[in-house]
N, C-alpha and C positions, 0 to 999 in steps of 0.2 A: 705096934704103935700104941701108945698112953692115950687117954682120953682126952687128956689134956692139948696134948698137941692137935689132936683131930680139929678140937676147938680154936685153935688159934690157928692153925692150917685156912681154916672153913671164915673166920673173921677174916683173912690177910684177901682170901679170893673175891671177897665182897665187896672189901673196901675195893679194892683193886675193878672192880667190874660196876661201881658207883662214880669213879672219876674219870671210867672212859665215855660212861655215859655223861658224864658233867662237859669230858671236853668236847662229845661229839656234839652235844646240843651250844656249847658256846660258840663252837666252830661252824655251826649252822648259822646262828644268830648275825657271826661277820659278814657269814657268805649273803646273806639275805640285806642286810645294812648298804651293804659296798651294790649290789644289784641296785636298790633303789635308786640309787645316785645315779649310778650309769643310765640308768630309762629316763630320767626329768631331760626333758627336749633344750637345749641351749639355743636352739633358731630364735630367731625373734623378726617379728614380720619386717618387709623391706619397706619403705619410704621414701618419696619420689623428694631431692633435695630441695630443700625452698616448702616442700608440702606444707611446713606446719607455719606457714605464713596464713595468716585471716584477714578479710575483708574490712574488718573493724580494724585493723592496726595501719590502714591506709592512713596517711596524713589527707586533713583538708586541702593542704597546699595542692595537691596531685591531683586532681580534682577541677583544679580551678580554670583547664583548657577545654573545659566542657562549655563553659557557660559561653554566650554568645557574649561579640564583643560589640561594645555599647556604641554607635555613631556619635559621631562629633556631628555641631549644627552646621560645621562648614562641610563636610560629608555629606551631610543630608541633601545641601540644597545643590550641593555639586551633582547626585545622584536625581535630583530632581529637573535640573537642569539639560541633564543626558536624554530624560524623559521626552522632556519636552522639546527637543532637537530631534529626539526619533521620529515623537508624530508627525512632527510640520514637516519631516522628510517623506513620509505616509502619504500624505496629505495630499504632499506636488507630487507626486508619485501616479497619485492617479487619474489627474489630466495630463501624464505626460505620456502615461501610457494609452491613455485614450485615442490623442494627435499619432500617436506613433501605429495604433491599431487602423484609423483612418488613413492613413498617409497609405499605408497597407493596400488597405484596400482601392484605394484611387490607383495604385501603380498598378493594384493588378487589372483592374477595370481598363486603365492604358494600354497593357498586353491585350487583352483580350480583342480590343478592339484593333489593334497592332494584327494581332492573328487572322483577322476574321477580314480587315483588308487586304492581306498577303491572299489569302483563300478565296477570297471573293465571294463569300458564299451571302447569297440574297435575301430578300423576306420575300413572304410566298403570303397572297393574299387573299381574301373569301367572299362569297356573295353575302347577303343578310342573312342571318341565321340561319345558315348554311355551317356544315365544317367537313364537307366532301370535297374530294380537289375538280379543282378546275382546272379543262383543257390547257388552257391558255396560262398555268401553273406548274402544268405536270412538266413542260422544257425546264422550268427553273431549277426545277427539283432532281432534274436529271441531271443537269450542270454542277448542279451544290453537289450530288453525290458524287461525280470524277472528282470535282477539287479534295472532297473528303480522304476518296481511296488516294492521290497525289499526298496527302498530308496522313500517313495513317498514325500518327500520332495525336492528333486533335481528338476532344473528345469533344461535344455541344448540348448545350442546354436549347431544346424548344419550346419556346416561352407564347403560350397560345394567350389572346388579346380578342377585345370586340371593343363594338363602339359603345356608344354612353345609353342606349337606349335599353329598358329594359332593369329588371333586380339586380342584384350585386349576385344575389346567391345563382338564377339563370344564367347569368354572364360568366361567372365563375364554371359553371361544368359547360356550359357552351367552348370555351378559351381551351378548356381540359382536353373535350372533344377535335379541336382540332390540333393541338399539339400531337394528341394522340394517333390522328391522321397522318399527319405527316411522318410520323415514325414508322410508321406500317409501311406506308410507300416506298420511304428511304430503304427500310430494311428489305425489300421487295426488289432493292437493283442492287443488294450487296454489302448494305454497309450492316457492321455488327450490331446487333441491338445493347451491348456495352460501353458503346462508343454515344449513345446518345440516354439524354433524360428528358424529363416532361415536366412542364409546371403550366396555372392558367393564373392569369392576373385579374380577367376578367376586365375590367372596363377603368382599371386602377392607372393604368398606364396609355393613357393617348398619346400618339404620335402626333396626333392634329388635335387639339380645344375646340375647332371651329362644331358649328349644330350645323352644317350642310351636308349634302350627300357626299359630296368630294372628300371634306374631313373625315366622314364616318366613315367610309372604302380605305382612307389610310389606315383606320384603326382596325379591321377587322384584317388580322392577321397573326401571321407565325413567327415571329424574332428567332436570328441563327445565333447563338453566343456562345464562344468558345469557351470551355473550364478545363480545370488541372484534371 
């Protein structure tokens, strides 16, 4: 082989081995171009419909069932009028309910004493400043206590009493004293200590007014009073 062609043999393989490399790097170039594209994200964030409404694009108009609505004078005085029909309805309300808390109590006060005649049960009386029983008491008290077991649904208040002579405040635990007598005995033939209570009035409550002996013996005693 000539020198010549060596030459032009050895040029053809260069060029030839310059434009595979030209294609392989532009065919790089696509490949890398066309990637790009494909990786950029097409999502795009999601948004609740209506979201891109704002608070500033409210109309006044919308607004306008906020504000309170304005009385008329004839409103007013009708609203005032209302007022002034409730008090005075207030008003008789509570002397009615007063009469009617009294009236109450008078009927029960009628039972009571309805009951305690049915029972027959008696007052039981004391010497002066005394509040031990007496003989000529302890019968009474043993008859109150049948009539009580006969009714054992009764329950009574012992309401102990003296006469005018003497402190409020002596007279007071004197009255105690024998209320409290009489409970002891009653309960002594039977009857439940549940079934009775104790109060002293002390000299608040005369049977008799009179300043004689005779008045004062009415007063110094034990009242039998039926309660609920």
């Amino acid at each position: 082989m000539s020198h010549n062609n060596f030459l032009k043999r050895e040029g053809i393989v260069k060029t030839i081995k310059f434009l595979a490399v030209l294609a392989l790097l532009l065919g790089l170039g696509l490949f890398l171009g066309c990637g790009g594209k494909t990786i950029q994200s097409e999502a795009r964030p999601y948004s609740v419909p209506g979201d891109d409404l704002r608070l500033s694009e409210v109309k006044p108009e919308s607004r306008a069932g906020i504000k309170s609505e304005s009385i008329s004078p004839d409103k007013a005085a009708e609203l005032e009028r209302e007022k002034r029909i409730q008090e005075q309805e207030l008003r008789d309300k509570t002397p009615r309910e007063k009469a009617l808390q009294e009236e109450r109590a008078r009927q029960e006060a009628l039972a009571r004493e309805a009951a305690l005649k049915k029972a027959q049960l008696e007052t039981v009386y004391f010497n002066y400043d005394q509040w031990s029983i007496r003989e000529d008491q302890k019968n009474v008290l043993m008859k109150n206590a049948e009539r009580l077991k006969a009714n054992l649904q009764m329950r009574v208040r012992l309401e102990g009493n003296c006469d005018q002579r003497g402190t409020a405040e002596y007279n007071l635990a004197l009255g105690q004293r024998r209320a409290d007598a009489v409970k002891s005995f009653l309960e002594g033939l039977g009857i439940s200590r549940n079934r009775l209570e104790t109060i002293s009035y002390g000299f608040e409550r005369p049977a008799d007014r009179g300043h004689d002996e005779a008045a004062f013996g009415k007063n110094r005693r034990v009242d039998f009073v039926a309660v609920r």
